[in-house]
DRENPA-3360 file (N, C-alpha, C; in nm, 2 decimals, always signed):
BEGIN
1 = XXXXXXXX = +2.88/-0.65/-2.68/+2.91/-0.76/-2.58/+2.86/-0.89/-2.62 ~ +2.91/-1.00/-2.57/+2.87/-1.16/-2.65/+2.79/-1.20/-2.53 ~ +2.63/-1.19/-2.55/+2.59/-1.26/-2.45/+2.57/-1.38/-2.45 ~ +2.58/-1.42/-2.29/+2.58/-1.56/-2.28/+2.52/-1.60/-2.23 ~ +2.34/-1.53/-2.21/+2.20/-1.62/-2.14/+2.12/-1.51/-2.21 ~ +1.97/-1.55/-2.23/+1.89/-1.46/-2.24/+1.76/-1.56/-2.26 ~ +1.62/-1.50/-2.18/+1.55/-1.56/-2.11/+1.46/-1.52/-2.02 ~ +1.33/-1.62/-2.00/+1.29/-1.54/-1.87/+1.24/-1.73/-1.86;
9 = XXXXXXXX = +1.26/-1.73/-1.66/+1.16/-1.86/-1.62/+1.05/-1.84/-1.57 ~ +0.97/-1.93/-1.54/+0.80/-1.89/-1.53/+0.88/-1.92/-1.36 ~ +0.85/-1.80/-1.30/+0.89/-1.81/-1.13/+0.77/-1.79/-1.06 ~ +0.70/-1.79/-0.97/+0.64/-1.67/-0.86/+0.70/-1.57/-0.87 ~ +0.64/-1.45/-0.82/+0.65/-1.36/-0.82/+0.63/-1.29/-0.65 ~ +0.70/-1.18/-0.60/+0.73/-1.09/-0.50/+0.67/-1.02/-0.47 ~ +0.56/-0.95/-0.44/+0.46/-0.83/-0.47/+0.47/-0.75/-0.36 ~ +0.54/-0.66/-0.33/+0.51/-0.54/-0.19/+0.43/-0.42/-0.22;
17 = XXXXXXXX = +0.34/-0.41/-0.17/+0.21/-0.28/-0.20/+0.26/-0.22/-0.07 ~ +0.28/-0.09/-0.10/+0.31/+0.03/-0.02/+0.18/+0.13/-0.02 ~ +0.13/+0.13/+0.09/+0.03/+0.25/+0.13/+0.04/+0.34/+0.19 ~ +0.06/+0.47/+0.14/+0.04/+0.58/+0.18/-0.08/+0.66/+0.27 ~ -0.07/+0.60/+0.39/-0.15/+0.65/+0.45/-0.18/+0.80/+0.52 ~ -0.12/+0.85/+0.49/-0.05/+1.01/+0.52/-0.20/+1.12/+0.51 ~ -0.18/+1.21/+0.60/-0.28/+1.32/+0.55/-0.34/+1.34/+0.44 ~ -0.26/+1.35/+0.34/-0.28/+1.43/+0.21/-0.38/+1.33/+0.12;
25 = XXXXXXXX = -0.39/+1.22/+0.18/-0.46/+1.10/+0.08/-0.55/+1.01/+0.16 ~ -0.61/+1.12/+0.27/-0.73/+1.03/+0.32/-0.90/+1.06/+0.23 ~ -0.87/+1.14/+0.13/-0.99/+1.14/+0.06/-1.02/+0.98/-0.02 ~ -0.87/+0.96/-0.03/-0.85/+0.87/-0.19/-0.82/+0.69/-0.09 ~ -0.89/+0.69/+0.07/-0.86/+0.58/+0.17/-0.94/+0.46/+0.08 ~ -1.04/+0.45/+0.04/-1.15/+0.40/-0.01/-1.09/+0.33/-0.09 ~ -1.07/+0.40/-0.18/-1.02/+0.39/-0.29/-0.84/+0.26/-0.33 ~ -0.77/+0.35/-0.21/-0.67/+0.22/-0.20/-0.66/+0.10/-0.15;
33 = XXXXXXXX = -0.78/+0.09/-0.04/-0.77/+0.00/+0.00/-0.85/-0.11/-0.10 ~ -0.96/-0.06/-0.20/-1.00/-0.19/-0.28/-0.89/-0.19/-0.38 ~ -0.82/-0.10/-0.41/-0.70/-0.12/-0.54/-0.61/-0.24/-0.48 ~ -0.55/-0.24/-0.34/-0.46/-0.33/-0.28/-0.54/-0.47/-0.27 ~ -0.63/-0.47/-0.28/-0.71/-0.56/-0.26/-0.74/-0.63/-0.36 ~ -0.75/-0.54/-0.53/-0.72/-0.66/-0.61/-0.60/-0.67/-0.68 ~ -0.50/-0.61/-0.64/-0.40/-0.65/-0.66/-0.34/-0.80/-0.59 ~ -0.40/-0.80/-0.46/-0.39/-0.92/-0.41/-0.45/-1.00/-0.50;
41 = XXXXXXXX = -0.58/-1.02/-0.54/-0.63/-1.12/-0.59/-0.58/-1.16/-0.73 ~ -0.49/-1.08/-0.76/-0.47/-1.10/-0.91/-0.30/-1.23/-0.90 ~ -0.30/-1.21/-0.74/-0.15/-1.31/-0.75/-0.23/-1.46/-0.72 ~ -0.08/-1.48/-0.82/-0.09/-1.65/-0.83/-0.10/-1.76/-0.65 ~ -0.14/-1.89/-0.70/-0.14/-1.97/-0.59/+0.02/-1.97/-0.49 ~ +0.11/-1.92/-0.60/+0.24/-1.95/-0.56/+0.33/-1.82/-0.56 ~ +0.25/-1.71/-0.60/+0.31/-1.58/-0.54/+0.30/-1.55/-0.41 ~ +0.37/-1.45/-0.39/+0.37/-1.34/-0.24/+0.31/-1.23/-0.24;
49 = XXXXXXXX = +0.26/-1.18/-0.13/+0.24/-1.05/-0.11/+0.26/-1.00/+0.01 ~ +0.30/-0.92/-0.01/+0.33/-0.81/+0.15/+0.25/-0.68/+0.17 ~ +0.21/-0.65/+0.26/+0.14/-0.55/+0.33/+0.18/-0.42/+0.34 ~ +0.28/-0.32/+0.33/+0.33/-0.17/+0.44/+0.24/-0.07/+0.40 ~ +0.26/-0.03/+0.54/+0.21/+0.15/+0.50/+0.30/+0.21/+0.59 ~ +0.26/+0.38/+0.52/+0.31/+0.48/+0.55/+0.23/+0.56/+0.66 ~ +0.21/+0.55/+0.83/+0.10/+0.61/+0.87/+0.15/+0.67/+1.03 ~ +0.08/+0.76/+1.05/+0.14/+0.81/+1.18/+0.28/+0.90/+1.16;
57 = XXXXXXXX = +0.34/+0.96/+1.05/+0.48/+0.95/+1.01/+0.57/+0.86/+1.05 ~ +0.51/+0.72/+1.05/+0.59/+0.62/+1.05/+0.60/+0.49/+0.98 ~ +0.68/+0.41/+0.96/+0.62/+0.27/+0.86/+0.61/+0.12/+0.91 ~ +0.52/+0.10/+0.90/+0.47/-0.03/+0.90/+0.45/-0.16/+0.85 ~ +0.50/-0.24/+0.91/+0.49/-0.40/+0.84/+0.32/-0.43/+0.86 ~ +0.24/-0.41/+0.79/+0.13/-0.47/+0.78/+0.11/-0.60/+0.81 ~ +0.15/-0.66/+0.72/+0.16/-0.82/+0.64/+0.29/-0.87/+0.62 ~ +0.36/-0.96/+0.66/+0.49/-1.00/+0.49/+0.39/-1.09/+0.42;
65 = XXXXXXXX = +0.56/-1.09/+0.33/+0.53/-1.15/+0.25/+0.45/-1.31/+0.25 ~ +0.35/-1.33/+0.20/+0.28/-1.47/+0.19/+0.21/-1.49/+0.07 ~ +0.19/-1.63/+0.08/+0.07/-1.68/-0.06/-0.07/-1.63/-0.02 ~ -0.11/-1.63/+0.14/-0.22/-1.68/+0.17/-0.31/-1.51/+0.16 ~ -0.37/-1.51/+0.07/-0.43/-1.42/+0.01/-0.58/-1.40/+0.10 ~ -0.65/-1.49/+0.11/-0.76/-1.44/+0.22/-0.75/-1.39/+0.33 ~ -0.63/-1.40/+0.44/-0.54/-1.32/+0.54/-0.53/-1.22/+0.50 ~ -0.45/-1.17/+0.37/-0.44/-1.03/+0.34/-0.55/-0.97/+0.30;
73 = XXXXXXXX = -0.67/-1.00/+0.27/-0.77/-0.93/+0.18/-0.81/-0.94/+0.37 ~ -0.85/-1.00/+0.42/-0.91/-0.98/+0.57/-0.79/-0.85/+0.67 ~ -0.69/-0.87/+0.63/-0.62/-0.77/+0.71/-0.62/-0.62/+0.64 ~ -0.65/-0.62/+0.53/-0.68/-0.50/+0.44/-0.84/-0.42/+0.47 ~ -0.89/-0.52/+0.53/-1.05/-0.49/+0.58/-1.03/-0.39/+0.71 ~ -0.92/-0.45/+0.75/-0.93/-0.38/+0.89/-0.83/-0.23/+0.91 ~ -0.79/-0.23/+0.81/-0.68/-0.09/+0.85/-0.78/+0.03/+0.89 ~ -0.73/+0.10/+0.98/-0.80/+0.21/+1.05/-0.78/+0.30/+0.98;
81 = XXXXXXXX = -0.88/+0.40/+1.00/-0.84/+0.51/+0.92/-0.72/+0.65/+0.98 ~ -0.66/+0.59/+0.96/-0.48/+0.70/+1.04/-0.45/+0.79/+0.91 ~ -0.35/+0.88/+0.95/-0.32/+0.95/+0.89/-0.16/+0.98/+0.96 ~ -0.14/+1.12/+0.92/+0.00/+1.16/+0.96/+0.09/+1.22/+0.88 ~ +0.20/+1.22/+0.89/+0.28/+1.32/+0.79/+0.31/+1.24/+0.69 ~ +0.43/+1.30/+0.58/+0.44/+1.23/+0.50/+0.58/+1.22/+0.44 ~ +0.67/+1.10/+0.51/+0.80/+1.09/+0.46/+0.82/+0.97/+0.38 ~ +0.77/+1.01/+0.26/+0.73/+0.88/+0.15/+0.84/+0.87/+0.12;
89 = XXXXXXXX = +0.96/+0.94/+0.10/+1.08/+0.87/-0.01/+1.14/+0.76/+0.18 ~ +1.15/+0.81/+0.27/+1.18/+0.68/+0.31/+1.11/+0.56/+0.36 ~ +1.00/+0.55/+0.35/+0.88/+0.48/+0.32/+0.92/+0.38/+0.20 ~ +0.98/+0.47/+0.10/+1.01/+0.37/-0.04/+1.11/+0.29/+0.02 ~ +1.20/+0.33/+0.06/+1.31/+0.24/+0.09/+1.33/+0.13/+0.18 ~ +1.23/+0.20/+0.30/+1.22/+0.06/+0.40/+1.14/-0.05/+0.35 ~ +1.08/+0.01/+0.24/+0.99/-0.08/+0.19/+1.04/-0.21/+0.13 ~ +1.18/-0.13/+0.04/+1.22/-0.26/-0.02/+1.33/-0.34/+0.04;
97 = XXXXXXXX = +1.37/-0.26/+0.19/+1.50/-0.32/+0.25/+1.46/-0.43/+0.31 ~ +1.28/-0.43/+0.38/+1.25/-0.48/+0.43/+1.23/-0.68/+0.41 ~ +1.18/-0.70/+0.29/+1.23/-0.78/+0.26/+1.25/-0.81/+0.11 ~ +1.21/-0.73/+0.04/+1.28/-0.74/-0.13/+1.41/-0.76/-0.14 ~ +1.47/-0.68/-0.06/+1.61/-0.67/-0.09/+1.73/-0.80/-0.05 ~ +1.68/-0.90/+0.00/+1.74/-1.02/+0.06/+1.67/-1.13/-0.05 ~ +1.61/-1.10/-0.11/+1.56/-1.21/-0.23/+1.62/-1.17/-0.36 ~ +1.73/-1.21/-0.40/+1.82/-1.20/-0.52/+1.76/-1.30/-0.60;
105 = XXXXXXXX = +1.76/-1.26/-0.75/+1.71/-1.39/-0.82/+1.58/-1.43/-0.81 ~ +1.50/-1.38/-0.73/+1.39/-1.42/-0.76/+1.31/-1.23/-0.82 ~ +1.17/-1.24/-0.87/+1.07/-1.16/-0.93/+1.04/-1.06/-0.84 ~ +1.09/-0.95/-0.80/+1.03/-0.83/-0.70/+0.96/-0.71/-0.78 ~ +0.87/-0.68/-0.73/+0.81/-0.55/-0.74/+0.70/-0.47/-0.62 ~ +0.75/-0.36/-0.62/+0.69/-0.28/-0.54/+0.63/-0.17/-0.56 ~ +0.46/-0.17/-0.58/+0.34/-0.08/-0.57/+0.38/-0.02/-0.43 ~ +0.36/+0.11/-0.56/+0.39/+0.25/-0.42/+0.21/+0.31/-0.45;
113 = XXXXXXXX = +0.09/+0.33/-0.35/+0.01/+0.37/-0.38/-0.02/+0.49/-0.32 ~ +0.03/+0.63/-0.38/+0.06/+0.75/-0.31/+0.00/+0.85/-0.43 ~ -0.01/+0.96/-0.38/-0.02/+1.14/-0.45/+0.13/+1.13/-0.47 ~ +0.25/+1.07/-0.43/+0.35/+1.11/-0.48/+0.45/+1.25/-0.37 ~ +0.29/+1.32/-0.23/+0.35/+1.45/-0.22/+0.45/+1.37/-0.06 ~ +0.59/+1.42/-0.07/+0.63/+1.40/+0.10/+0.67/+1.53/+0.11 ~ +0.70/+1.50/+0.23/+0.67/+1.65/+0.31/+0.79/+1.76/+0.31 ~ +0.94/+1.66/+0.24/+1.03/+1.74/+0.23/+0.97/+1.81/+0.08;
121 = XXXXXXXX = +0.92/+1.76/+0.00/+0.89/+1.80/-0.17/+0.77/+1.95/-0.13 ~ +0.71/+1.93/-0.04/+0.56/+2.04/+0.00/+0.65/+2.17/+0.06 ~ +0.78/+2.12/+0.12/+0.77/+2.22/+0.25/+0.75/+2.21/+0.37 ~ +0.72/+2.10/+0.39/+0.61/+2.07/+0.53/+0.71/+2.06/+0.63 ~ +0.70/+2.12/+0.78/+0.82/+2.09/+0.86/+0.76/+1.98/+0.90 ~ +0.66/+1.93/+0.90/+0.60/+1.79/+1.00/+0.66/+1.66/+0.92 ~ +0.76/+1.61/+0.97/+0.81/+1.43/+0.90/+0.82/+1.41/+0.74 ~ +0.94/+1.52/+0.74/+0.96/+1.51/+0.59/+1.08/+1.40/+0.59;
129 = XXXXXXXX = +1.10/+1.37/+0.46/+1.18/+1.25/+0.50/+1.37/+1.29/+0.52 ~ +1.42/+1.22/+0.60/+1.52/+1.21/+0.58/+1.62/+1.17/+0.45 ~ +1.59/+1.09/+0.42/+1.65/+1.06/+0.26/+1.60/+1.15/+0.17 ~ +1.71/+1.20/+0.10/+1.70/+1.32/+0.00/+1.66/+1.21/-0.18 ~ +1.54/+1.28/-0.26/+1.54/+1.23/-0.32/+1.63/+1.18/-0.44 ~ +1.74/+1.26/-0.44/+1.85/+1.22/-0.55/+1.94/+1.11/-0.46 ~ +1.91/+1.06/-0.35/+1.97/+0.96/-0.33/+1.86/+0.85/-0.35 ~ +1.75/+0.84/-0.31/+1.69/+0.76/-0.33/+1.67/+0.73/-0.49;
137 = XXXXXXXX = +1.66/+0.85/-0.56/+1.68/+0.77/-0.72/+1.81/+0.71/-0.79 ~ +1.92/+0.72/-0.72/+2.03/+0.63/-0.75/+1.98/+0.49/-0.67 ~ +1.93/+0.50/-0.58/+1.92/+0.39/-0.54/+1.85/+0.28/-0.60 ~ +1.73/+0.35/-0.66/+1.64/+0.29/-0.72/+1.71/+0.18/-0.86 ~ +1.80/+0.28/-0.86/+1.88/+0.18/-1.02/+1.94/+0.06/-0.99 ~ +1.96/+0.04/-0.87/+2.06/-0.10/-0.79/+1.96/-0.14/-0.73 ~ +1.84/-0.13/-0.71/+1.75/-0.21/-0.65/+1.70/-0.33/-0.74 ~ +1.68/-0.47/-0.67/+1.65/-0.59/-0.71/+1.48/-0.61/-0.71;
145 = XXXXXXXX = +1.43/-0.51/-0.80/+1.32/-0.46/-0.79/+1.23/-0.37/-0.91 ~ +1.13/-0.42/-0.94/+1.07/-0.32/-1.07/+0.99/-0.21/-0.94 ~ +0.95/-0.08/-0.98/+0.88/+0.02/-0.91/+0.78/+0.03/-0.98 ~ +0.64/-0.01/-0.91/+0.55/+0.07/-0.98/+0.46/+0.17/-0.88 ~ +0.47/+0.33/-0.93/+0.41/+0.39/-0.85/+0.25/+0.38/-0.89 ~ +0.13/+0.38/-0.85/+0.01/+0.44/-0.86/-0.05/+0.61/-0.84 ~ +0.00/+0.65/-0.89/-0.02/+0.79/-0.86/-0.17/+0.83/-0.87 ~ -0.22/+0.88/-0.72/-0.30/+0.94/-0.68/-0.32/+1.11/-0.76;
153 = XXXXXXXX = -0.39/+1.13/-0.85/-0.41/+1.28/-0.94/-0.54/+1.34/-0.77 ~ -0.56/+1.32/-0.73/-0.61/+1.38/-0.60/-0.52/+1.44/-0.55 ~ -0.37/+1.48/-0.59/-0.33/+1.56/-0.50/-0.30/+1.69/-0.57 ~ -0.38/+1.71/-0.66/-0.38/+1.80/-0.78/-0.45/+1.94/-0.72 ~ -0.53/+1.89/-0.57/-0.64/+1.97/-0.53/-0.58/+2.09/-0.45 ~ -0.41/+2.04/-0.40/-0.34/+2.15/-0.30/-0.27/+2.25/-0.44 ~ -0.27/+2.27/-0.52/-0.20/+2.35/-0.65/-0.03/+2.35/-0.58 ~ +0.03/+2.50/-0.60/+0.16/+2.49/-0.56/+0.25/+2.37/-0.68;
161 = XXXXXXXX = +0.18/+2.34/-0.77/+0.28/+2.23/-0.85/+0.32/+2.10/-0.80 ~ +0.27/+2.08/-0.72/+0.31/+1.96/-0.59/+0.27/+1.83/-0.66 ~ +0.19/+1.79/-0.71/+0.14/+1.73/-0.79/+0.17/+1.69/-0.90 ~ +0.22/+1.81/-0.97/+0.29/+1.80/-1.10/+0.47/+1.76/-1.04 ~ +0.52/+1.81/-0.96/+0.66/+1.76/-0.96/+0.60/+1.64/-0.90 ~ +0.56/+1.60/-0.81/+0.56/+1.45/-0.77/+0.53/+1.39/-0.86 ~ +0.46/+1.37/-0.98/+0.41/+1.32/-1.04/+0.55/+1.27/-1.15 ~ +0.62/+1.42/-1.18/+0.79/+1.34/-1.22/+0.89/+1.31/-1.13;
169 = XXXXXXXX = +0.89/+1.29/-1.02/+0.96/+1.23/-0.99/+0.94/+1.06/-0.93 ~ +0.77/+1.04/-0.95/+0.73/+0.91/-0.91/+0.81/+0.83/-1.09 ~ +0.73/+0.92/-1.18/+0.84/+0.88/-1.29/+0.96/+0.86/-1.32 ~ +1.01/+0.88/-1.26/+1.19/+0.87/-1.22/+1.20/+0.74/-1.20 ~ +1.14/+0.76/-1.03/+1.20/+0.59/-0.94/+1.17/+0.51/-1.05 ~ +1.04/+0.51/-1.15/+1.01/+0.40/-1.22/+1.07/+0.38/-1.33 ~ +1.15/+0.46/-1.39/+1.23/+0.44/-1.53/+1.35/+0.39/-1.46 ~ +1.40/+0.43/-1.41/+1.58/+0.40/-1.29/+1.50/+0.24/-1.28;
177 = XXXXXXXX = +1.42/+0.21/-1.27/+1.38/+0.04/-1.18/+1.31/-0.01/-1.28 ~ +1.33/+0.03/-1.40/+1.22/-0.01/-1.55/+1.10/-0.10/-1.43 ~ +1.03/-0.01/-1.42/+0.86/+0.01/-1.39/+0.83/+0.08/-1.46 ~ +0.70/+0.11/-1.39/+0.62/+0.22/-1.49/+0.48/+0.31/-1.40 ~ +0.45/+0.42/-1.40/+0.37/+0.46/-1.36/+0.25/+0.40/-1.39 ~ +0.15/+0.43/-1.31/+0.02/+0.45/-1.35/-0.06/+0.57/-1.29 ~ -0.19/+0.63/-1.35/-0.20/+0.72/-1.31/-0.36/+0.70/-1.28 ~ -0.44/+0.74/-1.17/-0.53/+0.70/-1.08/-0.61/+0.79/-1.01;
185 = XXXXXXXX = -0.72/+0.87/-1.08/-0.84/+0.94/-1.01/-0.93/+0.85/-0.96 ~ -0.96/+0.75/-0.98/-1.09/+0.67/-0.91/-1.01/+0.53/-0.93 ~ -1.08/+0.43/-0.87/-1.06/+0.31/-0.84/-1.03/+0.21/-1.01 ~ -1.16/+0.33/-1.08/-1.21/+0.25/-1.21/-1.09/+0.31/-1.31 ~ -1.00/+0.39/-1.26/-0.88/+0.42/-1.37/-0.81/+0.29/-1.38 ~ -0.81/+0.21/-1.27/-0.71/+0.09/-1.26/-0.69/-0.03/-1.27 ~ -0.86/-0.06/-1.33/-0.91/-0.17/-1.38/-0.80/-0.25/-1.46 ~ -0.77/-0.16/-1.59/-0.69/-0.24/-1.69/-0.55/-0.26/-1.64;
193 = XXXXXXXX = -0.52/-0.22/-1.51/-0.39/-0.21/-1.46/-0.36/-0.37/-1.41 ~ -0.45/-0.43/-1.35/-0.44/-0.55/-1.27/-0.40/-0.68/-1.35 ~ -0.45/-0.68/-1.47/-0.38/-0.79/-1.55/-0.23/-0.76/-1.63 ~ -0.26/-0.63/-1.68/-0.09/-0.57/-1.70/+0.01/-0.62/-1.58 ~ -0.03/-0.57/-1.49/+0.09/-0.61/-1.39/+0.11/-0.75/-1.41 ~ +0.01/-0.79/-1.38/+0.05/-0.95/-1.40/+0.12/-1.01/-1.47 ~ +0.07/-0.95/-1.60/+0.12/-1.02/-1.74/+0.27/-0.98/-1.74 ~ +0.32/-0.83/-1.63/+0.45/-0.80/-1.69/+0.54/-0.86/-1.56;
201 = XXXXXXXX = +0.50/-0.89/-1.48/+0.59/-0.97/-1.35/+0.58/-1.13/-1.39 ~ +0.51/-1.19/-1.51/+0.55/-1.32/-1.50/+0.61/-1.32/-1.68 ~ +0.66/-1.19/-1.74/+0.73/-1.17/-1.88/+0.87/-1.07/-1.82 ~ +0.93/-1.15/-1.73/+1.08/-1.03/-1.70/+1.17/-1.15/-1.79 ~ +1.24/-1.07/-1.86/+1.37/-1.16/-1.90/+1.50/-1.09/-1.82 ~ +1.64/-1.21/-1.85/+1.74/-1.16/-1.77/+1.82/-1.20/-1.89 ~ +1.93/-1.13/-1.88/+2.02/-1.13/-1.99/+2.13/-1.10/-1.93 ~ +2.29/-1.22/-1.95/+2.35/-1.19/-1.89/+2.51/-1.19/-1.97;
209 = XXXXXXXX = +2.59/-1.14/-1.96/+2.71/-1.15/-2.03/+2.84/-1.12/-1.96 ~ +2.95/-1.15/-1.98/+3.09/-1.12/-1.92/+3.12/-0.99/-2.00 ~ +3.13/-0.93/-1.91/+3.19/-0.72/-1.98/+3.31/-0.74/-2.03 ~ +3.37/-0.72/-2.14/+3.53/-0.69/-2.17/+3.58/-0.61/-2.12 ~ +3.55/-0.51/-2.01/+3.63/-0.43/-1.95/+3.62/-0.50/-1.84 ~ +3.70/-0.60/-1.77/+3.73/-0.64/-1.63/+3.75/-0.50/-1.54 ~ +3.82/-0.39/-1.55/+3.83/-0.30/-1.46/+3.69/-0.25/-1.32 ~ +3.70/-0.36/-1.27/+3.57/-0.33/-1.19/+3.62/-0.21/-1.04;
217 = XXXXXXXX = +3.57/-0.10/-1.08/+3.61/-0.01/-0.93/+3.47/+0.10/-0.92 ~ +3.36/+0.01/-0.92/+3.24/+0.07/-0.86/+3.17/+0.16/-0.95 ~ +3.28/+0.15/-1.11/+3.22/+0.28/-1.16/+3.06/+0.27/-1.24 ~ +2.99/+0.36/-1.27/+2.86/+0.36/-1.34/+2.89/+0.31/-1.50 ~ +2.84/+0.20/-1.52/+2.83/+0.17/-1.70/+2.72/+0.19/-1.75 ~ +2.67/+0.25/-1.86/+2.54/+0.25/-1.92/+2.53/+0.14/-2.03 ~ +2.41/+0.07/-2.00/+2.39/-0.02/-2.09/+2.24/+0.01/-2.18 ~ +2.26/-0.01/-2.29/+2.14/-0.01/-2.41/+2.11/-0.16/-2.47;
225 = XXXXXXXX = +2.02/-0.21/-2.46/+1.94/-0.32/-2.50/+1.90/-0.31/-2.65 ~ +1.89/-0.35/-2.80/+1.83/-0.35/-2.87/+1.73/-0.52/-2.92 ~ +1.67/-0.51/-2.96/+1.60/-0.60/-3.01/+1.54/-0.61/-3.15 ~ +1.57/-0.74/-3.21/+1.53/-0.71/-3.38/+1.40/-0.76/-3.42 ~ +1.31/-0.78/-3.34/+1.17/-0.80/-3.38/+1.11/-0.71/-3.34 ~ +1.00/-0.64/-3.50/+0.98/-0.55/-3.50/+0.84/-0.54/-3.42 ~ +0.85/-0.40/-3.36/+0.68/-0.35/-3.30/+0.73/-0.39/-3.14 ~ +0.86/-0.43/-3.08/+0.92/-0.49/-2.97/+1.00/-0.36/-2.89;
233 = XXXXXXXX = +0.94/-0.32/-2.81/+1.01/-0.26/-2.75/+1.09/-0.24/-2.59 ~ +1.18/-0.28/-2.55/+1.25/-0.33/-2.42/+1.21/-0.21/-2.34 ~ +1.25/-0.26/-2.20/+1.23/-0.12/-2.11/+1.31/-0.20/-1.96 ~ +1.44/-0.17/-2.04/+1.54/-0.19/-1.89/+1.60/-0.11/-1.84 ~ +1.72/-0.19/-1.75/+1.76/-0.09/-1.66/+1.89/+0.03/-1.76 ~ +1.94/+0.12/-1.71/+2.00/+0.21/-1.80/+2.14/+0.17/-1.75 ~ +2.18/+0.09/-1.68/+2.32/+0.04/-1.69/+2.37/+0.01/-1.49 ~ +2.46/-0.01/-1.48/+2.51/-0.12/-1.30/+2.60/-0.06/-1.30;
241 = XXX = +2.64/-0.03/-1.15/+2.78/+0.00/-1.08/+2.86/-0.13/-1.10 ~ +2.99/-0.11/-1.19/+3.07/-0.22/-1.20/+3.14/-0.29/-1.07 ~ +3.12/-0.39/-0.98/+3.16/-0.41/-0.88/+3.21/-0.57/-0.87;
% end
């Protein structure tokens, strides 16, 4: 294809931290709430951040989106310690409908900080989610949004595999949304994570071209990105519903 932009502008950036406040990860409470907390501090004067959790089997607007960073580090002080079931894949989604999804064109990404386990994935009859995960990972591919999960290895302690499949399917949402995992026993796994993120939400390029197949009727295209400088390696999306 003949492209006809390629690029990235120095923007702000979008930041939604999702907390998993659910049963299964009140050992690891401590722990998230200083991670969200410097994830906050790591945004710029002129970024955003947003608040949600997952608590009570229900979801919550914490925060929106704002610059004003000492509000959110003070509202992060205060979250109670709740718990509840755990319908994380729709948790994911309200997360980004809520307001990522109305910001086109600008920098989004959304920190999921979870074990990964919902309650349809365990078995659990208590608030498993409604959205089935193979819809939610199509979805993930059309979302205006990188995923980065933080995966909680604390939930390694219930066996049953639960841990290990959540663990690929948190890898999923994030390849479908070229994000990327991280993976998180203590606070101090995530140290080197805070500048990475940073460095990789103000290095997105967009690259854009007219398709030679005009036939637009919704269908799936797969696209492959190459690049000729070497030791360079891309990590986009795997192709768009032609619409």
């Amino acid at each position: 294809q003949q492209v006809e932009f390629a690029g990235s502008e120095d923007l702000p950036f979008n930041l939604a931290i999702l907390l998993d406040l659910s049963g299964s990860t009140r050992p690891d409470r401590a722990a998230m709430i200083a991670a969200s907390k410097r994830f906050v501090e790591m945004a710029g004067d002129q970024d955003r951040v947003a608040i949600y959790a997952l608590a009570g089997d229900l979801f919550h607007v914490v925060a929106p989106l704002t610059s004003d960073r000492a509000s959110l580090i003070a509202t992060l002080s205060k979250i109670p310690g709740v718990s509840g079931g755990s319908p994380l894949y729709d948790a994911i989604a309200l997360a980004y409908a809520e307001e990522l999804h109305d910001r086109e064109g600008e920098k989004n990404a959304l920190v999921i900080i979870s074990d990964g386990i919902d309650n349809r994935l365990s078995g659990q009859a208590d608030a498993p989610s409604r959205l089935k995960f193979r819809r939610l990972l199509k979805a993930a591919g059309q979302m205006n949004a990188l995923l980065y999960p933080v995966f909680l290895l604390s939930g390694e302690r219930f066996g049953r595999g639960w841990s290990k499949k959540a663990r690929k399917r948190m890898q999923q949402l994030a390849d479908a949304s070229h994000g990327r995992v991280f993976e998180a026993r203590s606070i101090q796994d995530l140290e080197p994570v805070y500048p990475l993120l940073a460095s990789e939400l103000r290095a997105i390029y967009s690259v854009a071209y007219y398709p030679s197949n005009q036939d637009f009727r919704g269908r799936w295209r797969k696209i492959q990105v190459k690049v000729d400088r070497p030791g360079a390696t891309p990590r986009t999306r795997k192709g768009y519903f032609a619409r």
